[in-house]
Backbone bond lengths (Angstrom), bond angles and torsions (degrees), N, CA, C in turn:
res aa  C-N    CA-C-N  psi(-1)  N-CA   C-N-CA  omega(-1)  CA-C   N-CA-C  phi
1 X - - - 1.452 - - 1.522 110.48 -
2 X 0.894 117.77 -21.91 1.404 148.74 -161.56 1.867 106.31 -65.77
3 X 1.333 80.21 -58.66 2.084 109.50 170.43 1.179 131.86 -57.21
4 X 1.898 96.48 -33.89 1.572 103.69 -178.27 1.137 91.22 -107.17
5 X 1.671 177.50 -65.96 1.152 159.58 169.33 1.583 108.74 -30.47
6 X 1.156 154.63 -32.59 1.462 159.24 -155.75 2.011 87.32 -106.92
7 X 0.843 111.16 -33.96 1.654 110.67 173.45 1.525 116.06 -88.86
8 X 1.283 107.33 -46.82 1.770 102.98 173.34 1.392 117.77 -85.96
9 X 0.823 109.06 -19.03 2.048 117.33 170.27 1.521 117.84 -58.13
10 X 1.405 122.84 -50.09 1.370 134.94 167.18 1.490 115.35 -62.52
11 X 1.678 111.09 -42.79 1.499 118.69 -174.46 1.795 92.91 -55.12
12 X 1.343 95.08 -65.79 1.550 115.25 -163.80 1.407 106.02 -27.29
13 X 1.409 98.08 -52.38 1.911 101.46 -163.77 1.361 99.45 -84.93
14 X 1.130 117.14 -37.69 2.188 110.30 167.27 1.718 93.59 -23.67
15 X 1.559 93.35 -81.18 1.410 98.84 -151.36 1.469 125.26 -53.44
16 X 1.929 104.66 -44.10 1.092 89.77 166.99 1.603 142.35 -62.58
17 X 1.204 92.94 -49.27 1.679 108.83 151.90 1.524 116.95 -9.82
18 X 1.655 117.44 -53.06 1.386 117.82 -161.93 1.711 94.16 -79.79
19 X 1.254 110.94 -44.98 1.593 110.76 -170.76 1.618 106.37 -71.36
20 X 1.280 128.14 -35.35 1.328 137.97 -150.14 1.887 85.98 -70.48
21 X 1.477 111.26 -69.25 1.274 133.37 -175.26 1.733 117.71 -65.30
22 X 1.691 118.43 0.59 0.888 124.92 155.22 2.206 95.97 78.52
23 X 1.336 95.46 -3.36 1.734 89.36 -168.60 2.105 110.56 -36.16
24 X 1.001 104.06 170.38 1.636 112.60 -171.22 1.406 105.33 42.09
25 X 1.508 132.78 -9.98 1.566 119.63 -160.71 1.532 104.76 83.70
26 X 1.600 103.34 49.39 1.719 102.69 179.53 1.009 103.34 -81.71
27 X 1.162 138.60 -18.49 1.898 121.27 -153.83 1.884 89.75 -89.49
28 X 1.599 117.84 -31.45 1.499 119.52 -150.72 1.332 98.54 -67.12
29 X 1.468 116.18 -34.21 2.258 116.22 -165.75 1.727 87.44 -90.36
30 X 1.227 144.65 14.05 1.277 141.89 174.85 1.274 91.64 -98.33
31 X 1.068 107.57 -78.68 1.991 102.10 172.86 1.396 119.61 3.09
32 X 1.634 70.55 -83.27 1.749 103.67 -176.05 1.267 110.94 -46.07
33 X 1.349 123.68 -75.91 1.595 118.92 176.58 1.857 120.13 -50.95
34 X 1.278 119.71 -25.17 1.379 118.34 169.16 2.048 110.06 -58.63
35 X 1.315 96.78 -34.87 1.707 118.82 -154.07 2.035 85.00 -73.80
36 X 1.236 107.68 -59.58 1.117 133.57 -177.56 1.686 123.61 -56.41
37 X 1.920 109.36 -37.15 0.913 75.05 134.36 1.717 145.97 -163.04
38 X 1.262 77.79 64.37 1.876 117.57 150.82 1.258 101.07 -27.68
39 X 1.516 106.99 -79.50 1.489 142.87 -158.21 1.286 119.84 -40.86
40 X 1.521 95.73 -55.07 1.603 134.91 -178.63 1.880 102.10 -53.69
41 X 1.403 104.47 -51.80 1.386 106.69 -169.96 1.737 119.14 -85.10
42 X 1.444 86.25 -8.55 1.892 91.00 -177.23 1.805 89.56 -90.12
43 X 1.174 120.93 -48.43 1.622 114.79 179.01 1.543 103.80 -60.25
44 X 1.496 117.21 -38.23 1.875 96.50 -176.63 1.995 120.73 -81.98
45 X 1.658 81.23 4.24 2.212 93.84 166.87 1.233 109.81 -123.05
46 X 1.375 117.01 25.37 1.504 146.11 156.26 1.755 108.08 64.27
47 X 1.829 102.61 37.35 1.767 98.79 174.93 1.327 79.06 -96.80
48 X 1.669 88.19 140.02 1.959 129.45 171.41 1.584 112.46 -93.51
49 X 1.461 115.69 -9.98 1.410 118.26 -172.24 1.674 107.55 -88.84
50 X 1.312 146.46 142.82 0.818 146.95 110.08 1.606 119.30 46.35
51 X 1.340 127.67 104.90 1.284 127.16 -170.80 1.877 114.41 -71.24
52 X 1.335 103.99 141.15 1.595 92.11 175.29 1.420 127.11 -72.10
53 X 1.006 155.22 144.83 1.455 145.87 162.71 1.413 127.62 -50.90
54 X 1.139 116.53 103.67 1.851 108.21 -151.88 2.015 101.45 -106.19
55 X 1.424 114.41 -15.46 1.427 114.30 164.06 1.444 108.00 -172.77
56 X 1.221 111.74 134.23 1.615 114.74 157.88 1.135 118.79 -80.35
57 X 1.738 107.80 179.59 0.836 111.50 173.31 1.607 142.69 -64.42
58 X 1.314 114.07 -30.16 1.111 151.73 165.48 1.793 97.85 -56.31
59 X 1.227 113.66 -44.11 1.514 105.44 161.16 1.686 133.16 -53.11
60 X 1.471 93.38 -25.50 1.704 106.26 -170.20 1.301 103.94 -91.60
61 X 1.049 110.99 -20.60 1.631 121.22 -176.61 1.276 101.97 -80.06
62 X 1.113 137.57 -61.19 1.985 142.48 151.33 1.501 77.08 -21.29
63 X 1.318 120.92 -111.71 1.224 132.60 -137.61 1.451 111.84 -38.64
64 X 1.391 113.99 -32.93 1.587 100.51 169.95 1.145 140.34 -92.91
65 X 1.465 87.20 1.85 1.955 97.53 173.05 1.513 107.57 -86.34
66 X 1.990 114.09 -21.76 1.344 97.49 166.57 1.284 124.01 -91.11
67 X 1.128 129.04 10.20 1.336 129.74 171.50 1.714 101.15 -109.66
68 X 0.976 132.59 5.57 1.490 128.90 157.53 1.487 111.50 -81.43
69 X 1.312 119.87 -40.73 1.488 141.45 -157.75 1.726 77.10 -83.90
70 X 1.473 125.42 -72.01 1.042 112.34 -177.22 1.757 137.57 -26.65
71 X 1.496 101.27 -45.74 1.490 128.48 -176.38 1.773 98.10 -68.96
72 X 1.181 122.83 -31.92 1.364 129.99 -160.94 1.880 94.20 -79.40
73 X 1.109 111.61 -25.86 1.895 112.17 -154.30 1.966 75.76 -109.46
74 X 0.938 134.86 -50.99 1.485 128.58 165.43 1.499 111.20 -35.97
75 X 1.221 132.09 -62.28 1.262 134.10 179.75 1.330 120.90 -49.22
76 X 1.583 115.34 -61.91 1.036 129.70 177.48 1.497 113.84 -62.26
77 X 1.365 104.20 -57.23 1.697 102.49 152.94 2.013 123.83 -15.29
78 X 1.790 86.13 -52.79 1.817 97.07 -174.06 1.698 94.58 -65.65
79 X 1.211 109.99 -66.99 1.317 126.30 -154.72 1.706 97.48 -51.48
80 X 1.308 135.67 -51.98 1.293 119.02 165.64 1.567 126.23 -59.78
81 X 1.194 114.66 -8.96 1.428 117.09 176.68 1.493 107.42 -76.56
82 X 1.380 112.32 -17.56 1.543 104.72 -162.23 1.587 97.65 -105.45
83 X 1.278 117.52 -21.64 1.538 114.88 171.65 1.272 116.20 -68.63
């Protein structure tokens, strides 16, 4: 158990980390692709109006600080398993 918390704990906080901290401008093509495809699914149930806004960016940034924070209690999680 030890292996798979000490392996998903680090992943976890990578990733969130990248979105949380906005690195390359990650949270902005999340937007975008959420916005995008919104869009996609209101044209394939044939709405012509204007897509709703379903998360910003500022949402992804939340979301990756809790899945970083998450990765952090995973780790430590590992790291007491092995003591």
């Amino acid at each position: 158990m030890a292996v798979v918390l000490l392996t998903a704990g680090p992943t976890a906080i990578v990733a969130g980390s990248w979105a949380a901290l906005n690195i390359r401008g990650a949270a902005v093509p999340l937007e975008r692709r959420a916005a995008a495809d919104t869009e996609l699914a209101m044209h394939a149930r044939g709405g012509l109006g204007p897509a709703p806004r379903v998360a910003s960016a500022q949402f992804y940034r939340f979301m990756g600080a809790v899945i970083a924070l998450g990765g952090v209690v995973f780790t430590l999680g590992g790291l007491l398993e092995l003591a």
